[in-house]
C-alpha positions in Angstrom: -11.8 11.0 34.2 -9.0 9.8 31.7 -8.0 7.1 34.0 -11.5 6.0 34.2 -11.9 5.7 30.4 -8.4 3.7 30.0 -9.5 1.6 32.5 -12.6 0.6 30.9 -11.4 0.0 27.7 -8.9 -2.8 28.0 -8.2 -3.6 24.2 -8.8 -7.4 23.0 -6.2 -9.2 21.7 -6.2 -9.1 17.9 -3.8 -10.3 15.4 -4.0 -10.8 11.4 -2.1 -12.9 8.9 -2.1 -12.4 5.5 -2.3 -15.4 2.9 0.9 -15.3 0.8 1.8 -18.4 -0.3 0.5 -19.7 -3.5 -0.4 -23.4 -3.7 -2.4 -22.6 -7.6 -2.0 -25.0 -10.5 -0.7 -21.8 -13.2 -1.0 -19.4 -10.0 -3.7 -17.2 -8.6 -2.0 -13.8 -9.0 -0.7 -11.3 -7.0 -0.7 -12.0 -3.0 -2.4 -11.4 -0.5 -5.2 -13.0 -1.3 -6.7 -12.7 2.3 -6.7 -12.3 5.4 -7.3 -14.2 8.6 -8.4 -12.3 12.1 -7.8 -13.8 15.5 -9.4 -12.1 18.1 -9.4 -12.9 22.1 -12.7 -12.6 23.6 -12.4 -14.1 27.2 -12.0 -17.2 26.5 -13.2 -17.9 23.2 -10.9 -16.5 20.2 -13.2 -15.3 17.3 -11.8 -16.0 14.1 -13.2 -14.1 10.6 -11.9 -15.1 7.2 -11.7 -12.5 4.5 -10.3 -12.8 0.8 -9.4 -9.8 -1.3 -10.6 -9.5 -5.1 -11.4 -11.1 -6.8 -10.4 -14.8 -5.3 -13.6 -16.6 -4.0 -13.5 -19.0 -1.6 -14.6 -22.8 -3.5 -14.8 -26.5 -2.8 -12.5 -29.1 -4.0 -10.7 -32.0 -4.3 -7.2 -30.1 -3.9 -8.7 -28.4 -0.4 -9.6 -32.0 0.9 -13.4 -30.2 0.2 -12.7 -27.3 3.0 -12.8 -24.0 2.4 -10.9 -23.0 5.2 -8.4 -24.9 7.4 -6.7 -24.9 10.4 -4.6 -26.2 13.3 -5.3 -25.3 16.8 -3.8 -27.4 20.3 -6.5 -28.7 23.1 -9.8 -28.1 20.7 -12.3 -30.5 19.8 -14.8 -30.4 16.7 -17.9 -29.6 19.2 -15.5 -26.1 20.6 -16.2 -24.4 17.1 -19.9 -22.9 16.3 -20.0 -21.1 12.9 -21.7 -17.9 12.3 -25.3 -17.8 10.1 -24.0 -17.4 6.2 -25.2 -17.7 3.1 -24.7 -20.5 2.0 -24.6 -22.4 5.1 -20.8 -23.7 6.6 -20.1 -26.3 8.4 -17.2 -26.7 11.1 -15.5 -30.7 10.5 -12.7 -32.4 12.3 -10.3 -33.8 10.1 -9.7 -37.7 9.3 -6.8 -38.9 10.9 -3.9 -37.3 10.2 -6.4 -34.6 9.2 -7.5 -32.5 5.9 -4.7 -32.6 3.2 -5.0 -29.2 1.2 -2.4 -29.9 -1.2 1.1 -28.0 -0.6 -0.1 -26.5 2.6 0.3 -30.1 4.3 -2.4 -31.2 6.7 -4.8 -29.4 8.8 -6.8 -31.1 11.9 -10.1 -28.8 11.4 -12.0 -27.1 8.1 -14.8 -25.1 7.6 -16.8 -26.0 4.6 -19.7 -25.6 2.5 -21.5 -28.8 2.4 -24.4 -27.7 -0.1 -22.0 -25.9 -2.2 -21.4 -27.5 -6.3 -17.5 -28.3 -6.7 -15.5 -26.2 -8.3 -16.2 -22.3 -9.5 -19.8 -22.7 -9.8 -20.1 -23.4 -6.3 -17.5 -20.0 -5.3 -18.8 -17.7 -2.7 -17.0 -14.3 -1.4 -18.8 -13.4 1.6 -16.4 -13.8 4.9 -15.7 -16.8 7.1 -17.2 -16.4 11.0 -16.5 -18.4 13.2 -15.6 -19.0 17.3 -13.7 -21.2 18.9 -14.9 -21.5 22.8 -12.0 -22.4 25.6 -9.0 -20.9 23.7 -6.5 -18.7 22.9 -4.6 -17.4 20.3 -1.3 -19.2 21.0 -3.2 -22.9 20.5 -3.5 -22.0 16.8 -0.5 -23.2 15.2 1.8 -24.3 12.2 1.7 -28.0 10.9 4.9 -29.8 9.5 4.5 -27.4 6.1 5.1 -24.4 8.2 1.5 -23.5 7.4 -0.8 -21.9 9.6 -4.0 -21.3 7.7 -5.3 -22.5 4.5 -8.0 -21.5 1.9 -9.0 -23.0 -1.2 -9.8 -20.7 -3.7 -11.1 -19.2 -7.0 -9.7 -16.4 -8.5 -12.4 -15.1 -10.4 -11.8 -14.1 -14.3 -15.7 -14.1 -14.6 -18.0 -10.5 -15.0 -15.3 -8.3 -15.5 -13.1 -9.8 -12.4 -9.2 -9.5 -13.5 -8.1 -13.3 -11.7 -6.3 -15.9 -13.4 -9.0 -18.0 -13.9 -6.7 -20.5 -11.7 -7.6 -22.5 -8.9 -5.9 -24.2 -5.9 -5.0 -23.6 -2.1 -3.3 -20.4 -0.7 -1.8 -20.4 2.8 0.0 -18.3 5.5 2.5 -19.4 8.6 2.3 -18.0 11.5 5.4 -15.9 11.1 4.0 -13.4 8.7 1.5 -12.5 11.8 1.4 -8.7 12.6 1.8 -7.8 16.6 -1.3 -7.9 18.8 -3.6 -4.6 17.9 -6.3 -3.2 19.1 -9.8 -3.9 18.0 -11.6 -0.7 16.4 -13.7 -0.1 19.4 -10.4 0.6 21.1 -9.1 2.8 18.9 -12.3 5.4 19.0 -12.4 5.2 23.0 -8.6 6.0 22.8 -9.3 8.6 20.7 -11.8 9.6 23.2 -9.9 9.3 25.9 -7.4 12.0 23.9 -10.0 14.6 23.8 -10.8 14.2 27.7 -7.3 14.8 28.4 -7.3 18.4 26.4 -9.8 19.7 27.5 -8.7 18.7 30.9 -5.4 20.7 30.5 -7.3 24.0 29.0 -9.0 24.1 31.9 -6.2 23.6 34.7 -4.3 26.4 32.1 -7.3 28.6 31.9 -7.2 28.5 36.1 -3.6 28.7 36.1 -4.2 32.4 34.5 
């Protein structure tokens, strides 16, 4: 019975990075300010973006207008469908030589927000979803700046939120990653597969009496 449960939960690939590096005019606070989630699905690696409070993700000039950016080896523009959010994102290949978001160098894809106002009144908080179909987690990589992902943010001074009141681009490299984990899902049929094995031995012991 165990070995049927561990053989049908085979874990997905997951790994995190945390944003750490502060790119803010006057800073954005304390780090991290987020989070990024790669996770293998097949063959598609799902990717969510998350920012801790109180940063908001925003739209500027100093993010090349991205929220979001990233390099990744082999994918095109047409690879990369975006979740349903409110408001709306976008995926965009870069220009050539891609999407400059200030110190964290140049990025060949972004995520953006193309009905959102510039600056904090157009912030949002809610997490970037997106997939990127035909690849793995080893085809997202650093550029020259050592950076592997990028946000431009907001951290939010406004309604009570304790943030600088600073904006600008934050960013992580690929050596701050944590080791492959499993997803949740994993974790609970492990957990399952725990209990199975118990109760397994209490009854070979209760026989053995």
């Amino acid at each position: 019975m165990l070995a049927g449960l561990l053989a049908g939960g085979q874990p997905a690939d997951a790994v995190q990075f945390d944003f750490t590096v502060d790119h803010c005019t006057g800073g954005c606070g304390t780090p991290p300010f987020g989070t990024v989630t790669l996770l293998q699905i097949g063959t598609a690696v799902d990717v969510t973006v998350q920012l801790n409070s109180p940063n908001w993700f925003i739209k500027t000039g100093a993010g090349a207008f991205q929220a979001f950016g990233f390099n990744a080896n082999g994918v095109v523009g047409g690879d990369i469908t975006v979740d349903p959010h409110t408001p709306a994102l976008a995926a965009a290949a870069g220009p050539a030589g891609g999407f400059h978001m200030n110190g964290a160098g140049f990025f060949d894809f972004g995520i953006n927000c193309p009905t959102c106002a510039n600056g904090a009144p157009g912030r949002f908080n809610t997490d970037i979803l997106f997939h990127v179909a035909d690849a793995t987690i080893a085809d997202f990589v650093e550029n020259s700046s050592g950076s592997a992902f990028a946000a431009d943010i907001f951290s939010n001074n406004l309604n009570g939120l304790n943030g600088t009141g600073n904006t600008g681009v934050v960013s992580t490299g690929l050596e701050t990653g944590l080791e492959p984990v499993p997803e949740p899902s994993s974790l609970l049929l492990f957990g399952t597969s725990m209990v199975a094995l118990r109760m397994v031995g209490r009854r070979l012991k209760r026989r053995a009496v």
